[in-house]
C-alpha positions as CSV (number, residue, x, y, z in Angstrom):
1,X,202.1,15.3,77.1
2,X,205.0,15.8,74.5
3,X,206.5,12.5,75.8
4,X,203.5,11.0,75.2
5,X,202.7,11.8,72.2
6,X,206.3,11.1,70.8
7,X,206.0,7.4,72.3
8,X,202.1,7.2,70.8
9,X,203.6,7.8,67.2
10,X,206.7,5.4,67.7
11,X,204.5,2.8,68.3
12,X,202.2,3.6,65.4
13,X,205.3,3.5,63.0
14,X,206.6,0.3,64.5
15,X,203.2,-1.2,63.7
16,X,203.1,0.3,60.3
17,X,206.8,-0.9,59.8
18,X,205.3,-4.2,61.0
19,X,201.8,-4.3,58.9
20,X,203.9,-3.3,56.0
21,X,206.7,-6.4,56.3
22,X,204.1,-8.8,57.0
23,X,202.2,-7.6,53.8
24,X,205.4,-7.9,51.7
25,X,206.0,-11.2,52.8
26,X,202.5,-12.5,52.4
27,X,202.7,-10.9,48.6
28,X,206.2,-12.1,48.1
29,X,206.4,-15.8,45.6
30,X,209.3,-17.6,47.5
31,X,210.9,-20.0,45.4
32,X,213.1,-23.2,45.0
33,X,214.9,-23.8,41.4
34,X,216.1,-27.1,41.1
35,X,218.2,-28.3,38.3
36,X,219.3,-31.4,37.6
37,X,221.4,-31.7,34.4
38,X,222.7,-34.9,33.5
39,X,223.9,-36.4,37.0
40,X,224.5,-32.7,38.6
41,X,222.0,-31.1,41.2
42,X,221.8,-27.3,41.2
43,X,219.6,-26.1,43.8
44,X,218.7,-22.3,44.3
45,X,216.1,-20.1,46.4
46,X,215.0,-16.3,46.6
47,X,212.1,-14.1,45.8
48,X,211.1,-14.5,42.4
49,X,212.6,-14.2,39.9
50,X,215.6,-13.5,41.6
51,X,217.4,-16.5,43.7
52,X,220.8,-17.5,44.5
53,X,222.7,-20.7,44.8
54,X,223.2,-22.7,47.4
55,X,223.7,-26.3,46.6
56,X,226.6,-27.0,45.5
57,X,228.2,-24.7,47.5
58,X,232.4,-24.7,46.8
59,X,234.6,-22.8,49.5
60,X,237.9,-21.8,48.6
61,X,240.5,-24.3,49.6
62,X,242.5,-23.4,52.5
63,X,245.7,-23.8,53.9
64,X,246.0,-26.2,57.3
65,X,246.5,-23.8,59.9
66,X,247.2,-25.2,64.1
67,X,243.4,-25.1,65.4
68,X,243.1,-21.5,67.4
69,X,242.2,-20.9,70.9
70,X,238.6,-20.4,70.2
71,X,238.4,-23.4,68.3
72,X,240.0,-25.6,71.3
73,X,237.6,-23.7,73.7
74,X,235.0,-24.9,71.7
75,X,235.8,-28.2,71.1
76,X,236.2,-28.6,75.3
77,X,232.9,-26.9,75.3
78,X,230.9,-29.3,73.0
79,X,232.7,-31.9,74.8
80,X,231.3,-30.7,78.4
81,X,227.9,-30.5,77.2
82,X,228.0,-33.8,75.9
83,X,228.9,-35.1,78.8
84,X,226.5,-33.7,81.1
85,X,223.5,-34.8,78.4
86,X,225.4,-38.4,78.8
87,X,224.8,-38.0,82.4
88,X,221.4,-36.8,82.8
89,X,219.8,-37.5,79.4
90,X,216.3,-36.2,80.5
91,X,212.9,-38.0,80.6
92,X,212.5,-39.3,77.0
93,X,208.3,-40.2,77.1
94,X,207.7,-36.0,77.8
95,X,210.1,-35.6,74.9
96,X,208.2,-37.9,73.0
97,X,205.5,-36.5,74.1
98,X,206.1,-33.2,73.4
99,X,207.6,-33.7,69.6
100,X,204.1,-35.5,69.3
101,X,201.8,-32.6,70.2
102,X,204.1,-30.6,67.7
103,X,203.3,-33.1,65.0
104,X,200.2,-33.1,65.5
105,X,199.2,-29.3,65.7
106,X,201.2,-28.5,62.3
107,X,200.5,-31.6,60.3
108,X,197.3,-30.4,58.8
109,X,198.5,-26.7,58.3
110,X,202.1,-27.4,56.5
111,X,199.5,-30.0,54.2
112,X,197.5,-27.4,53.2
113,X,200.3,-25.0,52.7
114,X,201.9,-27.5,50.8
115,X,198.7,-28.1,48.4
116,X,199.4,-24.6,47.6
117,X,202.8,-25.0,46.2
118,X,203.1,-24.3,42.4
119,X,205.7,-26.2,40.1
120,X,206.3,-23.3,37.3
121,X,209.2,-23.6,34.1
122,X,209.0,-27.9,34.2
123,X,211.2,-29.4,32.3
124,X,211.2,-32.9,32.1
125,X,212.9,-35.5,29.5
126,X,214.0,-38.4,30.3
127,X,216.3,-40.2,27.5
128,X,216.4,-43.7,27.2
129,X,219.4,-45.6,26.8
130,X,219.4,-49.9,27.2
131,X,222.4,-52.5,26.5
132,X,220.8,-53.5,23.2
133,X,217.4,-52.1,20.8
134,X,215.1,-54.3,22.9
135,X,215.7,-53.4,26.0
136,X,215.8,-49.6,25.4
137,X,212.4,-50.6,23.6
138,X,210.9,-51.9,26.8
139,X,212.6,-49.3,28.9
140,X,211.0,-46.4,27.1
141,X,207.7,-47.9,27.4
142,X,207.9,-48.2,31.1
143,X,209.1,-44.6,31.6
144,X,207.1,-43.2,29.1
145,X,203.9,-44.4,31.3
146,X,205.5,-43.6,34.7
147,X,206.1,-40.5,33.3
148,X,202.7,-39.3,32.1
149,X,201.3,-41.0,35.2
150,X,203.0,-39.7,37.6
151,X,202.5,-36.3,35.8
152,X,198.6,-36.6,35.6
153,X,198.7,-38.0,39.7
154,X,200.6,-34.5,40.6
155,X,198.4,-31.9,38.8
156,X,195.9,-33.0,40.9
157,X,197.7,-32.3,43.6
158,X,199.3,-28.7,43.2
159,X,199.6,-26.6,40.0
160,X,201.4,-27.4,37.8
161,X,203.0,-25.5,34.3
162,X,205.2,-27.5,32.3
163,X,207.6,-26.1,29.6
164,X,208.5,-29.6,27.9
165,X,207.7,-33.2,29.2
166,X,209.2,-36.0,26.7
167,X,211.0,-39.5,26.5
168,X,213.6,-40.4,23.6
169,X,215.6,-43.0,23.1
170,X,219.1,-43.6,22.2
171,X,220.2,-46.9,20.5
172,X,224.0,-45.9,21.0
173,X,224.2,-45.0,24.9
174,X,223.3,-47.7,27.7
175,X,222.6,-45.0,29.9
176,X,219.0,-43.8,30.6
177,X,219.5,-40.1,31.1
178,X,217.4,-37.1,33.3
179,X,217.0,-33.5,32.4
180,X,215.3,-31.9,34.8
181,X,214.7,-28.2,35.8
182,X,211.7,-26.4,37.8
183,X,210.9,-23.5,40.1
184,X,208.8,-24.7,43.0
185,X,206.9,-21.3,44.0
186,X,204.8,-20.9,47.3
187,X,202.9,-17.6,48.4
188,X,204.0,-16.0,51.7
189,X,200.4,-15.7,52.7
190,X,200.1,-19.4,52.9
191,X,203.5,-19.6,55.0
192,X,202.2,-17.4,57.2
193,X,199.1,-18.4,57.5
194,X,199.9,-22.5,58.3
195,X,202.7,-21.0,60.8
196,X,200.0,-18.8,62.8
197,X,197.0,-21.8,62.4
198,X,199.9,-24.6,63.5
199,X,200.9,-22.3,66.7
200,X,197.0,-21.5,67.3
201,X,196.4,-25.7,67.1
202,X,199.6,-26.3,69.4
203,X,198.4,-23.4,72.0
204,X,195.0,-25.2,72.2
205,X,197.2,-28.8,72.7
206,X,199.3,-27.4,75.2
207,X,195.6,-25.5,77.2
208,X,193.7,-28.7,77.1
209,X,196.3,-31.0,78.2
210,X,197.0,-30.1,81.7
211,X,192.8,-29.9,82.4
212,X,192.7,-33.4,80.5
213,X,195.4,-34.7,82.9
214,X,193.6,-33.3,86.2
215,X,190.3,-34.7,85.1
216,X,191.4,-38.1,83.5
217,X,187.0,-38.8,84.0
218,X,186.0,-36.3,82.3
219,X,188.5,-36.7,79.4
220,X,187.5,-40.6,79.2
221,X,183.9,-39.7,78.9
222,X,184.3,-37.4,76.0
C-alpha cells in the first residue's frame, strides 16, 4: 500500500511538473530581434525581453591541428552511409508522398499561428541616395509609396507597433540606405496549439489513408 501510494504521488507531481511547463511555455512571448544597420544583419532570440545572439556568430580562430581519430572515424562513417543511400536510395513516390501528407496536415495550423505573430519596436527608415538630384527625386517617391504600402498591406495581416517609419534623402551619397530593427513576438499558446492541431490533422491523414487505399470505390464515390 506504501508502494502504492509513493508511485500514485510521483505521478501526480510529474503531471504537475508537466501542467506547469506547458503553462509557462503557453504564457511565455518568444521572440526574434532582427537588426539590420546599414548593410549588417544582427539577428537574436529568447523569451522576452531577454534574447541572445546568434547570427553573426564569430568562433575564436584556431590553430590547424592533424584531424583526430574521431574525426577520421567519422568521416569513414558519413562516407559508408552515403554509400549505402547511393545504393539503395529508397522508393521516392512514398517519400513524396509522405512529405505531402505532412504539408498538408500543418499548412493551415503554422498559417494561423503565423497570423498571430506580432511585429513590436519597428523601426523603419529608409534613406535615399541617387547619382544626381533627379534621380534621388524619383527614387524617394517610389520608396516612399512602397513603403507605406507595404506597411498598410501587413497590419492587416499581423499586429503591428511601429516606433519610427520614414524616408529621407541625401543629395551627397549615391547610396539608398536601410535602418531597420524589430522584435517579431509569438505566444507559446499558439505554438503549441498549431503543433498539437497539425499532429491531430496528420493522425487523421495517416487513419484514413490505408481505408481509402483498401476501398479505392468507396473513396471515388465520396
Amino acid at each position: 500500500m506504501a508502494i502504492g501510494t509513493i508511485l500514485l504521488w510521483i505521478v501526480v507531481i510529474l503531471l504537475a511538473v508537466i501542467l506547469l511547463v506547458l503553462l509557462l511555455f503557453s504564457l511565455a512571448d518568444f521572440t526574434l530581434r532582427v537588426r539590420y544597420w546599414d548593410g549588417e544583419l544582427t539577428l537574436s532570440a529568447g523569451v522576452w525581453p531577454v534574447t541572445v545572439k546568434f547570427f553573426p556568430f564569430s568562433e575564436p580562430e584556431e590553430e590547424q591541428k592533424p584531424p583526430s581519430k574521431k574525426a577520421k572515424r567519422q568521416k569513414k562513417a558519413v562516407h559508408k552511409a552515403k554509400k549505402q543511400i547511393e545504393e539503395n536510395p529508397g522508393d521516392f513516390g512514398k517519400d513524396l508522398g509522405a512529405l505531402k501528407d505532412l504539408m498538408g496536415a500543418f499548412f493551415p495550423p503554422i498559417w494561423r499561428t503565423v497570423r498571430g505573430l506580432k511585429v513590436r519596436r519597428l523601426t523603419l527608415h529608409v534613406r535615399v541616395g541617387g547619382w544626381d538630384a533627379a534621380e534621388t527625386a524619383i527614387r524617394y517617391g517610389k520608396v516612399n509609396a512602397l513603403l507605406y504600402g507595404s506597411f498598410g498591406a501587413a497590419s492587416n495581416l499581423m499586429d503591428i507597433k511601429a516606433r519610427h517609419l520614414g524616408v529621407s534623402y541625401d543629395f551627397l551619397s549615391r547610396e539608398t540606405k536601410v535602418f531597420l530593427e524589430a522584435d517579431l513576438r509569438l505566444r507559446g499558446a499558439r505554438v503549441l496549439w498549431g503543433g498539437v492541431t497539425g499532429f491531430g490533422r496528420l493522425l487523421g491523414r495517416l487513419i484514413r489513408k490505408p481505408a481509402a487505399e483498401s476501398n479505392p470505390d468507396a473513396a471515388g464515390r465520396k
